[in-house]
N, C-alpha and C positions, 0 to 999 in steps of 0.2 A: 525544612522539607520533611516530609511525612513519608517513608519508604511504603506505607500500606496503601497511600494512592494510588500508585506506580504499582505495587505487586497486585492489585486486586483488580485494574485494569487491564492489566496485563495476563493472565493466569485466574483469575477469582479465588485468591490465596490470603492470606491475612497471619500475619505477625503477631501473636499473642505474648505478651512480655509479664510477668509474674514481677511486679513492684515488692522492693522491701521494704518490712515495717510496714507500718499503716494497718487501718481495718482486716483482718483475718476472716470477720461474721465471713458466714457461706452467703452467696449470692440468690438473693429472694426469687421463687419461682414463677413470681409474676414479673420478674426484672424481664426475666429471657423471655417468658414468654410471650407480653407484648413487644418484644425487640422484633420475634419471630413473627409475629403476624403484622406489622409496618412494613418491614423488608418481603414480605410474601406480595402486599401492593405493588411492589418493585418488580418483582417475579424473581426474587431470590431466597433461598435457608442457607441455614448451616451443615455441614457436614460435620458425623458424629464427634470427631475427632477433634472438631472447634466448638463443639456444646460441649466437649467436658472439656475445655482445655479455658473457657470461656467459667466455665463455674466455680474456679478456683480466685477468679478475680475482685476485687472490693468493689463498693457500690458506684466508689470515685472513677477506678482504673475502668469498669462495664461502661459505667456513661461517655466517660472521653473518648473508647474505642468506640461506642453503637454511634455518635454523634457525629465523627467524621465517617462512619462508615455509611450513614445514610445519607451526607452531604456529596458521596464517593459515587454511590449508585443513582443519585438523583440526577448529577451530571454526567453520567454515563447513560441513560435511557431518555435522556432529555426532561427530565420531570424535575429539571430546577428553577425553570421558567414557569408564566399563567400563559395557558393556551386559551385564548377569546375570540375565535373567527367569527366571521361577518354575522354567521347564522349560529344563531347559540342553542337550535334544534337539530342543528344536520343530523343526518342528512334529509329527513322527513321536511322541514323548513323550506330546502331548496327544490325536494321535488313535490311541494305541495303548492309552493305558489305558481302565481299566472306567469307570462312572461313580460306583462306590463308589469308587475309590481318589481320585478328581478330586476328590468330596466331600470325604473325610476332610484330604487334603491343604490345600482350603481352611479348612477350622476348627479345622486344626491352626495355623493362620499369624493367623486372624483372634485364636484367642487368644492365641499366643504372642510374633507379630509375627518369627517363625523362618521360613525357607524351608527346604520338605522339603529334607534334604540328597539329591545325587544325584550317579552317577560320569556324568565328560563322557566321552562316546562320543566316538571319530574320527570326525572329518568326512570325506566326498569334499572334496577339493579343488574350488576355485571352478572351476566350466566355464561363466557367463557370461563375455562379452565383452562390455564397455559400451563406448562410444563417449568416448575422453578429451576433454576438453573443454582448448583450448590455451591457454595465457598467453603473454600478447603482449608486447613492448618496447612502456613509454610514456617521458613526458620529463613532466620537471617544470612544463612552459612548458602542456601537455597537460592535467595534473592538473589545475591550476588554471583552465584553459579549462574543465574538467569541472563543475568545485565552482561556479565561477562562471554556467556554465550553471545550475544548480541554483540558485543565489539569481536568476534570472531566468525559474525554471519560474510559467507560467501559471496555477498552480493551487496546492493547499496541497501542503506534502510534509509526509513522514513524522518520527515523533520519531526514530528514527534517521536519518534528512538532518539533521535541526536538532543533532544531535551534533556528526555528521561536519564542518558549515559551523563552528560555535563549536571544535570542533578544531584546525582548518586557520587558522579569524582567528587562535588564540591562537600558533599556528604561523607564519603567514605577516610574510614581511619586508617593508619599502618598496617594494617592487620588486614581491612579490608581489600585495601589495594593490591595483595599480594595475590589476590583471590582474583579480582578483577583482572587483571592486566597480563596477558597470556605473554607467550614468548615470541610470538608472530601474529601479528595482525593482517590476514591474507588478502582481504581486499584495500586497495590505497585509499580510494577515498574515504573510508572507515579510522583507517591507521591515519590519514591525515586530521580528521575531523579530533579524534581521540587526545593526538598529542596536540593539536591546539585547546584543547580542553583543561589538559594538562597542564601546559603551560599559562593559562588563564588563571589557574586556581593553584600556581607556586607550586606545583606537587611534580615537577618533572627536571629532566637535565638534558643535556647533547647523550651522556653514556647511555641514560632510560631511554632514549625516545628513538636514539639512533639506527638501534635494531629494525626499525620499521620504516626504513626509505634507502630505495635502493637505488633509484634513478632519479632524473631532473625533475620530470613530472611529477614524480612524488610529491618532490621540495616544493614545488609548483602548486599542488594540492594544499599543502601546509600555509603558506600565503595564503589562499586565497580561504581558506581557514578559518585564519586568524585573525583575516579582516571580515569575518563574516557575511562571504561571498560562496558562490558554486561551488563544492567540490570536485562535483563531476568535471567542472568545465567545459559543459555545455554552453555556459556564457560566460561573457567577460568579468571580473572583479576589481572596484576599484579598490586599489590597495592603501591600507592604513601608513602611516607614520610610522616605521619601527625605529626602536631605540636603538643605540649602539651594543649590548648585548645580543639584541634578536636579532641583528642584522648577523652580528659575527656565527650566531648558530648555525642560522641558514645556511652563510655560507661556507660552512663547514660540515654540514649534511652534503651540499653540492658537493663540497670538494673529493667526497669519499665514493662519491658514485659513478659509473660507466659510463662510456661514450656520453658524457654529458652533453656535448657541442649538438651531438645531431639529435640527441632527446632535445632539447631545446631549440632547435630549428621546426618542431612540431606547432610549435607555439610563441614564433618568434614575434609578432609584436607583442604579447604580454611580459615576455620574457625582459623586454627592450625598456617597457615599462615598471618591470619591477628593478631591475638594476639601476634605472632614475632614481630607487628607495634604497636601496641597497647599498652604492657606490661601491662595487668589488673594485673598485682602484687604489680607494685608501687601504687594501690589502692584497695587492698583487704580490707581494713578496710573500706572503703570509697564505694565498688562496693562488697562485700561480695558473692553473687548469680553470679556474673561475676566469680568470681575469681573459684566459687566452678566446673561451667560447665567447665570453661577452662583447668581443672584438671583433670577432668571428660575423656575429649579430646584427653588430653597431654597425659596421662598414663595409656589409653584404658581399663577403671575400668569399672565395668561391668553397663549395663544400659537398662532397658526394653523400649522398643519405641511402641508406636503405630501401625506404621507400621510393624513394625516385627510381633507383634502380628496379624494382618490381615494377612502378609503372610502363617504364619503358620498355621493360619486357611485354608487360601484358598488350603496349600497342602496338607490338610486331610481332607477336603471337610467339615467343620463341619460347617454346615451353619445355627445353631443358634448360636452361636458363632458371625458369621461374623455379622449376623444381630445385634446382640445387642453393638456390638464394632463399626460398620459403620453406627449406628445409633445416634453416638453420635457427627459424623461429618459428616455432611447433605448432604455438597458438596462431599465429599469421597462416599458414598452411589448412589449418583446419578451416578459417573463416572464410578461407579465398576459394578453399574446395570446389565446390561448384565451380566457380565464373573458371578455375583452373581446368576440370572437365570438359565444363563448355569448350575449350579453347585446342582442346584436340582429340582428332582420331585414337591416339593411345592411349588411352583411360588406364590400362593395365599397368604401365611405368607409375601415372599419377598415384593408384591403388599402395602398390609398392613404396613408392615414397614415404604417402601417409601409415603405412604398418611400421617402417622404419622410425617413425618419433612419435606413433599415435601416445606412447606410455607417457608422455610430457605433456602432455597437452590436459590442463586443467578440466575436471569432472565437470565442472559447470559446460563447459564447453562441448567435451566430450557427449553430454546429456541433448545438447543442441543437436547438434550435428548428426546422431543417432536418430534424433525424432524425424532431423529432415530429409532423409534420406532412407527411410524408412516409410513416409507419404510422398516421394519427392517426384513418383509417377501417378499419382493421384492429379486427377484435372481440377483442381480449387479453382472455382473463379476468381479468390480476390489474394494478393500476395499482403499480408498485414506487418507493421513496422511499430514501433513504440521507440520514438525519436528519445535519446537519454535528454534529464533533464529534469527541474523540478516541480515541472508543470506535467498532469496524464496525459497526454496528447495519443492519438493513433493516428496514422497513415494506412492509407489502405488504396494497392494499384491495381487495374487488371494482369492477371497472370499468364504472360507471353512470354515462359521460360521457356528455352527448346528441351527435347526429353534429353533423356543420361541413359545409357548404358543398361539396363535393369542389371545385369551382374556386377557391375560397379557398386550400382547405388547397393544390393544384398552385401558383396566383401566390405563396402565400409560401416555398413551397420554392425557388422560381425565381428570387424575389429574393434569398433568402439564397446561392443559389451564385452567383448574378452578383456581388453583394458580394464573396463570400470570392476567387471567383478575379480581381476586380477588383485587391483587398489585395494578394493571392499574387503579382501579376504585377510587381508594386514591388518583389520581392525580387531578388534575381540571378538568371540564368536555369542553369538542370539541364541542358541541353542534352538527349539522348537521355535517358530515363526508361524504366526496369521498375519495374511493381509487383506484387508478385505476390499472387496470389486469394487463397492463402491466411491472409491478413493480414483475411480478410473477419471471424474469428476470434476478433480482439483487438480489445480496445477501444482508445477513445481515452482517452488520462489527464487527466483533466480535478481530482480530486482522488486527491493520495495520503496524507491526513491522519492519518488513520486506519490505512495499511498497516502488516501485520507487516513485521519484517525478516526475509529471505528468503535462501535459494541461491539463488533466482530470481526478482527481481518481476515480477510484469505487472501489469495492471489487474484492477480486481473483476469476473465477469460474462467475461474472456476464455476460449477453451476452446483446449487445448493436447491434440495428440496427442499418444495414450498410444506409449512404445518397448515393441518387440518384448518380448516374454513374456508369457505365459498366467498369470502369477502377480504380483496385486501385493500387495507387504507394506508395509503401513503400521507403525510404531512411535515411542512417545512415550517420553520420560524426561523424569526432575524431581527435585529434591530438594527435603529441609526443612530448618531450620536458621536462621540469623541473618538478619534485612532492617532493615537501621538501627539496629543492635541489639538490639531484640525478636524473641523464637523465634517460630517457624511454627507451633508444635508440628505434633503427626503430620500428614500432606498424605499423602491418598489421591487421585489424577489416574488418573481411567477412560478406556482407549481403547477406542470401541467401533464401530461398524461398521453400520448397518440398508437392507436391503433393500426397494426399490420395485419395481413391475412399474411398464408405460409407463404407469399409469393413476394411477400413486402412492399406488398401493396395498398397504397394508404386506404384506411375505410374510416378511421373519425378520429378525433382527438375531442378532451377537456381539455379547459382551462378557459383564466377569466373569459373568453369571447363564445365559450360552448360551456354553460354549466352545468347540464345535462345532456343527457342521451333520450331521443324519440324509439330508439332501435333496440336496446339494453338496459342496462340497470347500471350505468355509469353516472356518479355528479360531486360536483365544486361543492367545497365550502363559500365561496365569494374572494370577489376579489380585494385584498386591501393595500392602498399603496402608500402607505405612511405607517413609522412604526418608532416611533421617538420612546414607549414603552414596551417593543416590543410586538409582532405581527406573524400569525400564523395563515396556514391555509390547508386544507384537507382535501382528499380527492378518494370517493370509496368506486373499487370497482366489482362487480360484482360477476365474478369468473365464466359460472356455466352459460347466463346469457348470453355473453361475449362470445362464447366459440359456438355456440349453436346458431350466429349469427355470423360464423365465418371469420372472426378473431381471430388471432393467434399469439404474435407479437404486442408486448407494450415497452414504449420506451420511455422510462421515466425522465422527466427533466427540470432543471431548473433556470429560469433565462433572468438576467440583471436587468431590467427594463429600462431601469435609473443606467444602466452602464458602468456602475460601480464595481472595480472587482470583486471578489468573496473576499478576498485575503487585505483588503482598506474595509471591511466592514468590523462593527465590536465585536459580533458574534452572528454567525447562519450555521443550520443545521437541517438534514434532511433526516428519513426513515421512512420504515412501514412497518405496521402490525398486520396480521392474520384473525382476522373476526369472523367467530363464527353466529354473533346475534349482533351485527353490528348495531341494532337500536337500541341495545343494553349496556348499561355502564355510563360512564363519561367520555366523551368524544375522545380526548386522550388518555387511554389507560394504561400508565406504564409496564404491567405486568404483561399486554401480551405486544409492546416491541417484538419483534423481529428483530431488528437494525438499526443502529444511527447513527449517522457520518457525518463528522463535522466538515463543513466547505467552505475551504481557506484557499483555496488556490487564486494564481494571480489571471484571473479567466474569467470571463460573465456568461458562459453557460455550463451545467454541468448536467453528466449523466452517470447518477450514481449505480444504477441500475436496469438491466433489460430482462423481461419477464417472459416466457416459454409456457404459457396458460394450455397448452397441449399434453406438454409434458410436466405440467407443473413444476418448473425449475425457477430458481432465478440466477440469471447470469451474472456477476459481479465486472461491472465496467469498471465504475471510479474514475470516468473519464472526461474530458476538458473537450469543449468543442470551440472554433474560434466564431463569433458571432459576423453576421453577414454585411456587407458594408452598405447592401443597398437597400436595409428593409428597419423595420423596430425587432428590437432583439427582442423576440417570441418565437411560440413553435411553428407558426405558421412561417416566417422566415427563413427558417434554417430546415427546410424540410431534406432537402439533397444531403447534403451536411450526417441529418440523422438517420436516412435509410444507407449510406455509406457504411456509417457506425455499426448499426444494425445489421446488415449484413456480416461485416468483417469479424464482428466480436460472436455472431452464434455459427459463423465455421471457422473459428480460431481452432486451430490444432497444436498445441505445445505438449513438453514431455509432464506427463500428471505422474504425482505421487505412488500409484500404482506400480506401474514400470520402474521407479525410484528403488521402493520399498522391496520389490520382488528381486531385482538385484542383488540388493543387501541379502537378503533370503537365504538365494542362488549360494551367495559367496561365504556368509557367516553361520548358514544355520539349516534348519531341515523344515521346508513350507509343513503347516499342517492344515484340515478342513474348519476347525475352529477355536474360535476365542479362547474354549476354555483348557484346552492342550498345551497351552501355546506359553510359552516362555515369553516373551517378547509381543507385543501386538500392536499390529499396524490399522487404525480404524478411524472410523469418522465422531465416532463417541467415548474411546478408551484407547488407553495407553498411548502413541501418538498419533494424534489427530493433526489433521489440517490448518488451524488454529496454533499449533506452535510452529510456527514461521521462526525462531529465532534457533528453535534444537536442529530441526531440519537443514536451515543452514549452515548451522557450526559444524553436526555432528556426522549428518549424512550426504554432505556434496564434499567432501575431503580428498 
């Protein structure tokens, strides 16, 4: 494994390692300087601190690092593949022919699986100028600070983090791991995923790993782990064969933790089913509390739970009851908040309660709770859910909440920031503080389970300004071919494009059946549905048209037509660039990406993004939609589906980094008007941005 794949994707960081012995000569100035302008095609340099740290290296040790470094950034921008769409002019090509020849063209391909042959015209030379984005000098001590952060993130992470981490363990020396492996790993399925990693790669024990499970569920997590299943357990896992060592572990993690019986009645047929693997019998003398829940289990003996008890209160409303029963789990009390308000006249007892344990109740939480309750007399029309789980999905219902109290909903907002900057104030202090507004923007990361991997992650629900250009092209590729050794067969992947006014109301779409626009300056590259080496498609839209034609919304998509999921394909990927001559350059110019999201998910439609051409925003979806049963999976199909989406994801209101950051402010340090006062700085370009999803969670939801 190569740690500068991982740091440079992660951070745009690079490891600079000074070999000994060997060539000493200094490094030729034409070495760097054509490194420097290949990688500038890329839309990347160096930062100063890696051009001399770079000039001290041999001709041998310069090539080895330029060589994986541009294999690094090539599949990072998508520029590892040949992009050859139908029309090898676009977009002039496609809005220059008739609509008989566009026709004929396509059912010459549909039958033949042939793309009309065509001579490439000379291009204009590229006359955008994008902004390179720099790569930094990091250090190995650094990385691993990183990674490490990241198994101490607050929330789930993505299955590309749980690569990265299982990477790095099978990578990392003595020395490393002491650096890695904190003393608490706060979210379980993290702490679960982590020590079955561990335990994969021999570097772990019951003493190591024990620290990090403290309940059934946990243990529960760890299975399902280890058979390389859910951790959330959102879904079932079919569980591996364990040896008689990993059996006895388990159940000697179970054995050491709480009310086991009734954490295990949460998830009693899996439970039913891992003890099939398990057999806690061949050690009931040995695992005695194991042996008695499993029984408990097996032959449905009667068992009061907490939860049951809460529900039964909640369906006879007897809400001292609830209170003094949800007050004994701090976290339960805060989630139940609301439907608890709803459920009586006294709001003020409910109020009281929650100040009584607000201080226990986890920051992530806390951070929820505040937001909601803080819009919670706000008329939203649509109430928005994000189902856990390792597929994006959203839900989104009409919102027929009855109102709350308004001095309710103000004392619990009040409480929870007194809480948080309570917390905040125990940390070290910031000294002078900038935060800047426009961070109002971005969410806060509370799950990233579910994220694509990205040139750029943010949060789902953040909105990012669009760069300069009146034109943005979006384009997908993909192929078919081999996934575990079974073919694909043919894989048709639609890019297409559809039009909202501010009222989300349909006014047009591209894609293969529109491949242009009569109204705007919208069009296709064409449509290709075979791609055995590979198959791209482009879609350029061209902004001002668009809203002086009463546009507004665009919802980007991608539809499986073949039915294929993304995550059974070799490889799909989406993005867009921002052009500002889009008929200069080559149709795919890596340098001015924007974005691109690899799409793996086990789904056949996705929306990687929804566009705000009013506000020049773009909304970060990253989301799964499920395809329609009664139509061909296109956008013409799923249109309810995507004005749902649409709607829900551009008045999503969650807690953004702003309010986060100000906090901490509040608590640690003294706001100041700018950057450069400022000890500490909170931004979307310097010091911490948006973009570090893994410091945020470790260091600022605590």
């Amino acid at each position: 494994m190569n740690i500068n794949t991982i740091y440079l994707r992660r951070t745009n960081h690079l490891i600079v390692e000074q070999g000994q012995g060997g060539e000493r000569e200094p490094l030729p100035k034409a070495y760097l300087a054509s490194a420097l302008k290949n990688i500038e095609a890329l839309g990347y340099t160096f930062s100063h601190a890696l051009l001399r740290a770079v000039k001290d290296l041999s001709k041998v040790q310069f090539e080895a690092l330029y060589q994986q470094l541009v294999a690094d950034l090539q599949v990072m921008v998508g520029a590892h593949v040949e992009f050859k769409p139908m029309y090898p002019d676009f977009p002039m090509q496609v809005m220059e022919h008739s609509d008989a020849e566009l026709y004929l063209n396509a059912i010459y391909h549909y039958l033949t699986l042939d793309v009309p042959a065509y001579g490439h015209a000379d291009r204009l030379p590229l006359e955008d100028e994008g902004n390179l984005k720099v790569i930094g000098l990091g250090s190995r001590a650094e990385f691993m600070s990183l990674i490490s952060r990241l198994i101490q993130a607050k929330g789930s992470i993505s299955d590309r983090d749980k690569q990265d981490i299982d990477d790095v363990i099978a990578f990392a020396g003595a020395d490393d791991m002491e650096v890695l492996l904190p003393d608490d790993i706060p979210f379980k399925e993290n702490a679960a995923f982590v020590a079955a990693s561990l335990m994969k790669h021999d570097k772990a024990n019951l003493e190591q790993i024990g620290r990090y499970f403290r309940t059934a569920t946990d243990v529960l997590r760890l299975a399902a782990a280890w058979s390389d299943g859910d951790v959330s357990l959102a879904e079932a896992t079919r569980f591996r064969k364990f040896k008689r060592c990993e059996r006895r572990l388990m159940l000697g993690l179970l054995e050491k933790c709480q009310s086991i019986t009734e954490d295990m009645l949460r998830y009693k047929e899996r439970w039913i089913r891992l003890g099939e693997i398990l057999h806690p019998s061949e050690y009931k003398h040995r695992f005695r509390r194991c042996e008695e829940a499993f029984d408990v289990l097996r032959n449905d003996k009667p068992f009061t739970t907490f939860n049951g008890s809460v529900e039964l209160a909640f369906q006879f409303r007897n809400v001292w009851t609830l209170i003094d029963l949800l007050m004994q789990r701090p976290g339960e009390l805060a989630r139940r908040l609301d439907h608890l308000l709803r459920s009586t006249e006294h709001t003020e007892y409910v109020v009281l309660a929650f100040g009584e344990v607000v201080k226990e109740v986890s920051t992530p939480v806390l951070l929820q709770v505040k937001n909601h309750f803080a819009r919670r007399r706000e008329r939203q029309q649509l109430r928005v859910f994000f189902p856990k789980g390792n597929v994006a999905k959203a839900f989104a219902l009409q919102n027929n909440l009855p109102e709350i109290d308004e001095e309710a909903c103000r004392d619990i907002v009040q409480l929870c920031e007194q809480a948080l900057i309570g917390r905040f104030s125990a940390l070290p202090p910031l000294g002078k503080v900038y935060v800047d507004k426009r961070l109002q923007s971005y969410l806060v990361p509370f799950s990233g389970r579910s994220a694509s991997k990205a040139l750029h992650t943010i949060v789902r629900g953040s909105r990012v300004p669009m760069a300069e250009g009146d034109t943005i092209r979006f384009f997908s590729w993909w192929k078919e071919g081999l996934v575990d050794g079974k073919p694909t067969g043919r894989v048709d992947i639609d890019l297409s494009a559809v039009m909202y006014d501010r009222d989300w109301q349909y006014v047009e779409h591209i894609s293969y059946t529109n491949l242009r626009s009569s109204k705007y300056r919208a069009v296709h590259s064409g449509d290709i549905v075979s791609a055995p080496q590979g198959a791209c498609e482009f879609i350029d839209l061209h902004i001002p048209s668009i809203v002086d034609y009463g546009g507004r919304y665009i919802v980007a998509t991608l539809h499986s037509f073949t039915s294929q999921p993304y995550c059974d394909l070799p490889e799909c990927f989406t993005g867009w660039m921002m052009r500002k001559k889009p008929g200069s350059g080559e149709i795919f110019e890596p340098g001015t990406v924007a974005n691109k999201i690899d799409v793996t998910a086990d789904t056949q439609i996705a929306i990687p993004v929804i566009l705000d051409l009013v506000e020049r925003t773009v909304i970060w979806t990253d989301l799964s939609l499920t395809r329609h049963p009664y139509y061909y999976n296109n956008v013409e199909g799923n249109q309810k589906g995507m004005v749902l989406m649409g709607k829900a994801m551009t008045t999503l209101r969650k807690p953004d980094l702003y309010d986060l950051f100000t906090l901490h402010a509040k608590a640690r340090g003294e706001l100041t008007e700018t950057p450069e006062e400022a000890d500490a700085v909170f931004s979307v370009e310097q010091g911490v941005t948006p973009y570090d999803i893994e410091e945020i969670m470790a260091e600022y939801m605590v």
